[in-house]
C-alpha positions as CSV (number, residue, x, y, z in Angstrom):
1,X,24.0,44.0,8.4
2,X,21.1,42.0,9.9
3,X,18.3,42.5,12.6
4,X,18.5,39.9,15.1
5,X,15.0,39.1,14.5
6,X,15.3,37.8,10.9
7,X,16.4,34.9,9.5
8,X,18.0,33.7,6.9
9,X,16.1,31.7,4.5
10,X,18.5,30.5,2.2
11,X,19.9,26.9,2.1
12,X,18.3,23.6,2.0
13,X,14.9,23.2,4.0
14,X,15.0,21.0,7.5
15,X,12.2,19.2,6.2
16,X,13.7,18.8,2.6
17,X,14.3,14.6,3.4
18,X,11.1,14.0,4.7
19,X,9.0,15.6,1.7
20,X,11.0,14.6,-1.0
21,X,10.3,10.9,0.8
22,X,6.5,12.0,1.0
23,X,6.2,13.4,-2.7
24,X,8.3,10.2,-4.0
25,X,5.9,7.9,-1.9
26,X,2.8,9.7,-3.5
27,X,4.4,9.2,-6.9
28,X,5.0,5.8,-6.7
29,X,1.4,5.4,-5.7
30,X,-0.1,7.2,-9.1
31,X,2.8,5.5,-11.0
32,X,2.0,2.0,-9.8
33,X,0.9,0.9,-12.9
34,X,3.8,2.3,-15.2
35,X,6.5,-0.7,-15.8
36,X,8.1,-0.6,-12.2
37,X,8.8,3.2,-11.9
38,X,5.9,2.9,-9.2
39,X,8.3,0.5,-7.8
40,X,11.5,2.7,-8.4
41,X,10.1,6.1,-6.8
42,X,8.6,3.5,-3.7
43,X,12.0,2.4,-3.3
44,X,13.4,6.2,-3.6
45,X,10.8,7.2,-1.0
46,X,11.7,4.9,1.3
47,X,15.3,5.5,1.5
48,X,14.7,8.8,1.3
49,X,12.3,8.9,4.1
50,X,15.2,6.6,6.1
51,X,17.8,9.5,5.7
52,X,14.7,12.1,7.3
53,X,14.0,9.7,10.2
54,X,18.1,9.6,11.0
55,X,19.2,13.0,10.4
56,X,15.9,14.2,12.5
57,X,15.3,16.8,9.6
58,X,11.3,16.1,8.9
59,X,11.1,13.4,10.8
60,X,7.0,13.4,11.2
61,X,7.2,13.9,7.0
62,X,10.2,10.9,6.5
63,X,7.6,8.6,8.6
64,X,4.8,9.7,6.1
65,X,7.0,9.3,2.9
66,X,7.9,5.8,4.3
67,X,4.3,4.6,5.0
68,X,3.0,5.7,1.2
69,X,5.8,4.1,-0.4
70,X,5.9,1.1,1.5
71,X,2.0,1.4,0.6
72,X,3.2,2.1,-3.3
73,X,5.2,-0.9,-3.2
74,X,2.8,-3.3,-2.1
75,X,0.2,-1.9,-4.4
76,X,3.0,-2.4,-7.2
77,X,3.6,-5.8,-6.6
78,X,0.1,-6.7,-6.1
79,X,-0.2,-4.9,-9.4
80,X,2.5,-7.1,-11.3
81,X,1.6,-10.1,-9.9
82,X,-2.5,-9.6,-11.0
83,X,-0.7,-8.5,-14.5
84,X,1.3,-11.5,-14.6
85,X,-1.2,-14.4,-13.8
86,X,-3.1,-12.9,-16.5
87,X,-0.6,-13.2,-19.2
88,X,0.4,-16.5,-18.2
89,X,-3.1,-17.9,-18.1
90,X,-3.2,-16.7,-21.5
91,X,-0.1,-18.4,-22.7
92,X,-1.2,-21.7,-20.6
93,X,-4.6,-21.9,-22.3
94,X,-3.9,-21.6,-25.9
95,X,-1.7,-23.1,-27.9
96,X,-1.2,-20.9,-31.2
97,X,0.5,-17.4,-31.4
98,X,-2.9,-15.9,-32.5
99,X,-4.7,-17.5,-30.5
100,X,-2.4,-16.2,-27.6
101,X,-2.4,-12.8,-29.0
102,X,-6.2,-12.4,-29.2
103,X,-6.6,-13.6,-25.7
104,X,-3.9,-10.9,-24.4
105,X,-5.4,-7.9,-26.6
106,X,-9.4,-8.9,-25.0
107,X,-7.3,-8.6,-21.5
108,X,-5.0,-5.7,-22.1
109,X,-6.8,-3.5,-24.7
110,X,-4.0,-1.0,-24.1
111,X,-1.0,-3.6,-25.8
112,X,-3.4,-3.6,-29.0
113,X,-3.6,0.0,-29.4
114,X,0.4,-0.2,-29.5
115,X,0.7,-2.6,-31.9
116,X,-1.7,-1.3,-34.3
Protein backbone atom coordinates (compact mmCIF):
# COMPACT_ATOMS: atom_id res chain seq x y z
CA UNK A 1 0.00 0.00 0.00
CA UNK A 2 1.20 3.50 -0.97
CA UNK A 3 0.42 7.20 -0.03
CA UNK A 4 -0.57 9.06 -2.95
CA UNK A 5 2.02 11.52 -2.25
CA UNK A 6 5.07 9.23 -2.87
CA UNK A 7 6.66 8.12 -5.66
CA UNK A 8 8.26 5.41 -6.86
CA UNK A 9 11.83 5.72 -7.47
CA UNK A 10 12.74 2.73 -9.06
CA UNK A 11 13.43 2.16 -12.79
CA UNK A 12 15.59 3.97 -15.17
CA UNK A 13 16.03 7.92 -14.64
CA UNK A 14 14.14 10.34 -17.37
CA UNK A 15 17.29 12.02 -17.81
CA UNK A 16 19.41 8.69 -18.00
CA UNK A 17 20.01 9.48 -22.17
CA UNK A 18 20.95 12.86 -21.77
CA UNK A 19 23.82 12.32 -19.00
CA UNK A 20 25.13 9.26 -20.16
CA UNK A 21 25.57 11.58 -23.53
CA UNK A 22 27.04 14.39 -21.20
CA UNK A 23 29.46 12.11 -19.13
CA UNK A 24 30.49 10.24 -22.51
CA UNK A 25 31.01 13.78 -24.13
CA UNK A 26 33.23 14.82 -21.03
CA UNK A 27 35.17 11.58 -21.42
CA UNK A 28 35.90 11.83 -24.80
CA UNK A 29 37.24 15.31 -24.05
CA UNK A 30 39.97 14.03 -21.17
CA UNK A 31 40.52 10.86 -23.39
CA UNK A 32 41.37 12.91 -26.58
CA UNK A 33 44.69 11.98 -26.60
CA UNK A 34 44.40 8.11 -25.92
CA UNK A 35 44.52 6.24 -29.52
CA UNK A 36 40.88 7.22 -30.68
CA UNK A 37 38.90 6.13 -27.60
CA UNK A 38 38.54 10.11 -27.29
CA UNK A 39 37.02 9.56 -30.68
CA UNK A 40 34.97 6.36 -29.71
CA UNK A 41 33.26 7.84 -26.39
CA UNK A 42 32.62 11.41 -28.81
CA UNK A 43 30.92 9.24 -31.10
CA UNK A 44 28.98 7.35 -28.12
CA UNK A 45 28.05 10.67 -26.81
CA UNK A 46 26.66 11.88 -29.66
CA UNK A 47 24.34 9.16 -30.45
CA UNK A 48 23.60 8.93 -27.23
CA UNK A 49 22.73 12.48 -26.75
CA UNK A 50 20.55 11.85 -30.27
CA UNK A 51 18.37 9.16 -28.53
CA UNK A 52 17.79 12.08 -25.34
CA UNK A 53 16.90 14.76 -27.85
CA UNK A 54 14.18 12.19 -29.54
CA UNK A 55 12.73 10.44 -26.82
CA UNK A 56 12.43 14.00 -24.91
CA UNK A 57 13.94 12.19 -21.73
CA UNK A 58 16.90 14.96 -20.75
CA UNK A 59 16.59 16.80 -23.51
CA UNK A 60 18.47 20.16 -22.05
CA UNK A 61 21.39 17.30 -20.91
CA UNK A 62 21.27 15.24 -24.61
CA UNK A 63 21.91 18.90 -26.20
CA UNK A 64 24.85 19.28 -23.66
CA UNK A 65 26.32 15.69 -24.20
CA UNK A 66 26.13 16.49 -27.99
CA UNK A 67 27.95 19.87 -27.93
CA UNK A 68 31.09 18.25 -25.73
CA UNK A 69 31.41 15.52 -27.89
CA UNK A 70 31.09 17.09 -31.00
CA UNK A 71 33.72 19.44 -29.10
CA UNK A 72 35.75 16.01 -28.20
CA UNK A 73 35.72 15.06 -31.71
CA UNK A 74 37.09 17.93 -33.21
CA UNK A 75 39.71 18.32 -30.52
CA UNK A 76 40.49 14.56 -31.42
CA UNK A 77 41.01 15.05 -34.89
CA UNK A 78 42.84 18.14 -34.48
CA UNK A 79 44.81 16.06 -32.11
CA UNK A 80 45.59 13.15 -34.76
CA UNK A 81 46.17 15.30 -37.35
CA UNK A 82 48.98 17.60 -35.28
CA UNK A 83 50.29 13.85 -34.23
CA UNK A 84 50.40 12.82 -37.64
CA UNK A 85 52.23 15.69 -39.49
CA UNK A 86 54.77 15.27 -36.94
CA UNK A 87 55.58 11.72 -37.59
CA UNK A 88 55.56 12.07 -41.23
CA UNK A 89 57.85 15.15 -41.19
CA UNK A 90 60.03 12.89 -39.37
CA UNK A 91 59.92 10.04 -41.82
CA UNK A 92 60.14 12.78 -44.87
CA UNK A 93 63.39 14.35 -43.46
CA UNK A 94 65.53 11.53 -42.74
CA UNK A 95 66.46 8.87 -44.52
CA UNK A 96 67.90 6.06 -42.07
CA UNK A 97 65.80 3.95 -39.50
CA UNK A 98 67.94 5.61 -36.65
CA UNK A 99 67.92 8.52 -37.84
CA UNK A 100 64.01 8.37 -38.05
CA UNK A 101 63.81 6.85 -34.70
CA UNK A 102 65.80 9.58 -32.86
CA UNK A 103 63.88 12.30 -34.55
CA UNK A 104 60.45 10.53 -33.30
CA UNK A 105 61.78 9.83 -29.63
CA UNK A 106 63.07 13.97 -29.39
CA UNK A 107 59.13 14.52 -30.52
CA UNK A 108 57.29 11.89 -28.60
CA UNK A 109 59.47 11.28 -25.46
CA UNK A 110 56.52 9.03 -24.34
CA UNK A 111 57.13 6.18 -27.45
CA UNK A 112 60.89 5.95 -25.96
CA UNK A 113 59.95 5.30 -22.57
CA UNK A 114 57.95 2.24 -24.17
CA UNK A 115 60.53 0.91 -26.01
CA UNK A 116 63.15 0.99 -23.43
Amino acid sequence: MTSPGLRSTVGASPRGPGLTALALGVLGLLTFWMCGLGMLLAVGGIGCGVVAVARGRGRGFGYAGIAVSLLALGVAGAALVWFGRQAADCSGRYQTAFDRSTCLDARFPLLKAHRD
